[in-house]
C-alpha positions as CSV (number, residue, x, y, z in Angstrom):
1,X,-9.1,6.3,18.8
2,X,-7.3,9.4,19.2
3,X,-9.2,12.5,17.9
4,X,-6.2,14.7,17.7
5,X,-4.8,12.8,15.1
6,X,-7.7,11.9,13.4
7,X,-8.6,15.8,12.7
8,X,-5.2,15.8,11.3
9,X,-5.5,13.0,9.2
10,X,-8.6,13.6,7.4
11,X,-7.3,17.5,6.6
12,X,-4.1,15.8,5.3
13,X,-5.9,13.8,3.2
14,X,-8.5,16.7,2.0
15,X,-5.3,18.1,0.7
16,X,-3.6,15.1,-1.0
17,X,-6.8,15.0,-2.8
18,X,-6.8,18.7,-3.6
19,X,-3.2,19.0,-4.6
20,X,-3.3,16.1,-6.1
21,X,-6.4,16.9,-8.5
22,X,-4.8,20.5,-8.5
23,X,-1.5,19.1,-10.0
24,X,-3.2,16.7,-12.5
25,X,-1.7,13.7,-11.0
26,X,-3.3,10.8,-12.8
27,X,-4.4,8.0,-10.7
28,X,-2.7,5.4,-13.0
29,X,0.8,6.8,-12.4
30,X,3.4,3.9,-11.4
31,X,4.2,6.0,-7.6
32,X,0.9,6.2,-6.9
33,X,-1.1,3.8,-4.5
34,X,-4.6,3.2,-3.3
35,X,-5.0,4.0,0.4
36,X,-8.2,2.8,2.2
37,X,-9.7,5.4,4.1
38,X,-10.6,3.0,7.1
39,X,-7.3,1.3,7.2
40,X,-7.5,-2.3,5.7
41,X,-5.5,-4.2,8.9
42,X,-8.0,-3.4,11.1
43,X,-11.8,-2.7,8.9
44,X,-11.4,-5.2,6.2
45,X,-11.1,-4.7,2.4
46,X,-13.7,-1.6,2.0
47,X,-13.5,-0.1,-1.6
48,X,-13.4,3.6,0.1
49,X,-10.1,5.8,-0.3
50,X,-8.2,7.9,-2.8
51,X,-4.6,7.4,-4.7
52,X,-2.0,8.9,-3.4
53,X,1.6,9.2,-4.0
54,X,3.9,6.4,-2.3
55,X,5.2,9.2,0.3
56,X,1.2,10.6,0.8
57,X,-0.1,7.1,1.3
58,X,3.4,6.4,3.9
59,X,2.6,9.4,5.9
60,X,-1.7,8.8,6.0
61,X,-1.0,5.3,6.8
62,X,1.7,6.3,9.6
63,X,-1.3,8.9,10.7
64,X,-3.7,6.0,10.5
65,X,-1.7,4.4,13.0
66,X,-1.6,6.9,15.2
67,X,-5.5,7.4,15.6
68,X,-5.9,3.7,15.6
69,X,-3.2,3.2,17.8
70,X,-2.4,-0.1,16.1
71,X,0.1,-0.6,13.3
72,X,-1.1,-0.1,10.1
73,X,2.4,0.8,8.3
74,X,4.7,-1.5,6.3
75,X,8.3,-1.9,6.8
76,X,9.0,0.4,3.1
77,X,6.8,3.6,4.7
78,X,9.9,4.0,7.0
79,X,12.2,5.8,4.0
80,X,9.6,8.3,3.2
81,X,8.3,9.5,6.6
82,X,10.0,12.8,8.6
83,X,11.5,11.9,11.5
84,X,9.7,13.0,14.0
85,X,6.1,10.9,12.4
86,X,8.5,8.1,12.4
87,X,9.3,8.4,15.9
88,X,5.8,9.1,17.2
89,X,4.1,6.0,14.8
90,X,7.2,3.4,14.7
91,X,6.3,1.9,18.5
92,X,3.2,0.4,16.8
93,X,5.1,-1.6,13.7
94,X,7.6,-2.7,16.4
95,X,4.8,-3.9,18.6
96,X,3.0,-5.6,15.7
97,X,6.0,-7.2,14.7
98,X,6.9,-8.7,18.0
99,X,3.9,-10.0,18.0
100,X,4.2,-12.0,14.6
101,X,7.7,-13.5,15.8
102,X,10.3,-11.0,14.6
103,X,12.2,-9.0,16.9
104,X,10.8,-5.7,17.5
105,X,11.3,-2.9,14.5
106,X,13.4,-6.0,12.5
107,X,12.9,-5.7,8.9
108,X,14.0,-8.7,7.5
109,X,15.6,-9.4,3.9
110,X,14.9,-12.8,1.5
111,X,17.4,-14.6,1.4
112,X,19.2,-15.1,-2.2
113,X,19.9,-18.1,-4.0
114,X,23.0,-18.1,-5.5
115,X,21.3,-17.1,-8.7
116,X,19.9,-14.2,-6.9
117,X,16.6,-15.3,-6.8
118,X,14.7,-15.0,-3.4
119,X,14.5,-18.5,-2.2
120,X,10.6,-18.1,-0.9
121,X,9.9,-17.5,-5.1
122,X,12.2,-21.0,-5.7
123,X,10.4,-22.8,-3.2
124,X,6.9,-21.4,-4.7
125,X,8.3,-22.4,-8.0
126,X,7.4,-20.3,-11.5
127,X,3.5,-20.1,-10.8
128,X,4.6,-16.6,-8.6
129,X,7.0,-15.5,-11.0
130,X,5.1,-15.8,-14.2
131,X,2.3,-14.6,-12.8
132,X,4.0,-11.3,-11.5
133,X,5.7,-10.6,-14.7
134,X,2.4,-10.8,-16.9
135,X,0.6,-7.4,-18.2
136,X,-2.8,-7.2,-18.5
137,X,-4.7,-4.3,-19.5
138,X,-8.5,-3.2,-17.8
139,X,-10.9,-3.5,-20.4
140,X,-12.9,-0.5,-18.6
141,X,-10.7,2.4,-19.2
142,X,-7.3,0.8,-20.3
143,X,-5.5,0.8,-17.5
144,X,-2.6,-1.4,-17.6
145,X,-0.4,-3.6,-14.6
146,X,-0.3,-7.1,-13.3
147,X,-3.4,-9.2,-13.1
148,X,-3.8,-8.4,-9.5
149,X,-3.4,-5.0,-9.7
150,X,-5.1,-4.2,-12.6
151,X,-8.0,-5.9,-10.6
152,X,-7.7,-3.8,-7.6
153,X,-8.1,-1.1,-9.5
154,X,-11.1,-2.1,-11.3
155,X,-12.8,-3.0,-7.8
156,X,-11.5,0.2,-6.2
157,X,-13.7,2.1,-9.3
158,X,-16.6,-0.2,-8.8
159,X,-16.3,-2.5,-11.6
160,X,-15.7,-5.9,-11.7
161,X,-12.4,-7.0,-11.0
162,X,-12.3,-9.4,-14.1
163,X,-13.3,-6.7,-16.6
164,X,-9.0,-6.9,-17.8
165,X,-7.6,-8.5,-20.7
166,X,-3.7,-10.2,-21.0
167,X,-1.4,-8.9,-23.0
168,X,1.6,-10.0,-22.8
């Protein structure tokens, strides 16, 4: 574990938090994710982190991956990241995906039917796609997404992750 970047990372996410609250960014915000604290590749699922905007949560996670000097990015943080984070944090994705049998750094791109469908979501058939396009809403404090996120979000509050309701 690298201290140097770990002091960095927690004050940069002491001041998503604050600027965040400051700015009365509500958590349920469509470009906001939750971002685990320990990072989820290497600790597990634990319920501890904050919501941050897509680009906050791209640069902790690319910090994350810097103390933990193993990847802990996905292939979309690359768009929001300054270059020089990108340079210093990019190794490890390449790494990790050498390692899962892509060339290093490749992003690959689902390949298209020719209705322009992604053939993985043919060959899964309409369980995946029904199941993405349904809205359901949590029964806690209203919050409203897919059934897995709306779950997710439940859990990450400590409440049950079935406490939602479909609407649609």
């Amino acid at each position: 574990m690298s201290t140097k970047y770990w002091d960095i990372y927690v004050l940069y996410i002491e001041r998503c938090v604050r600027e965040n609250y400051e700015n009365d960014i509500d958590p349920a915000h469509y470009e906001m994710e939750f971002n685990h604290f320990w990072p989820r590749s290497i600790f597990g699922d634990w319920p501890v982190g904050q919501f941050l905007t897509l680009r906050q949560h791209a640069i902790a996670s690319a910090l994350q991956t810097l103390v933990f000097k193993e990847n802990c990015m996905c292939a979309w943080y690359k768009q929001y990241l300054p270059p020089k984070l990108l340079e210093l944090s990019w190794s490890y994705f390449r790494k990790a995906a050498s390692v899962n049998g892509k060339k290093g750094g490749e992003i690959s791109h689902a390949e298209k039917d020719e209705n322009g469908k992604s053939v993985n979501a043919v060959k899964a058939g309409k369980k995946g796609g029904v199941t993405n396009s349904q809205l359901w809403q949590s029964t806690m404090d209203g919050f409203i997404g897919n059934p897995g996120n709306v779950a997710q979000y439940n859990r990450a509050r400590g409440w049950p992750g079935d406490a939602r309701v479909r609407l649609s």
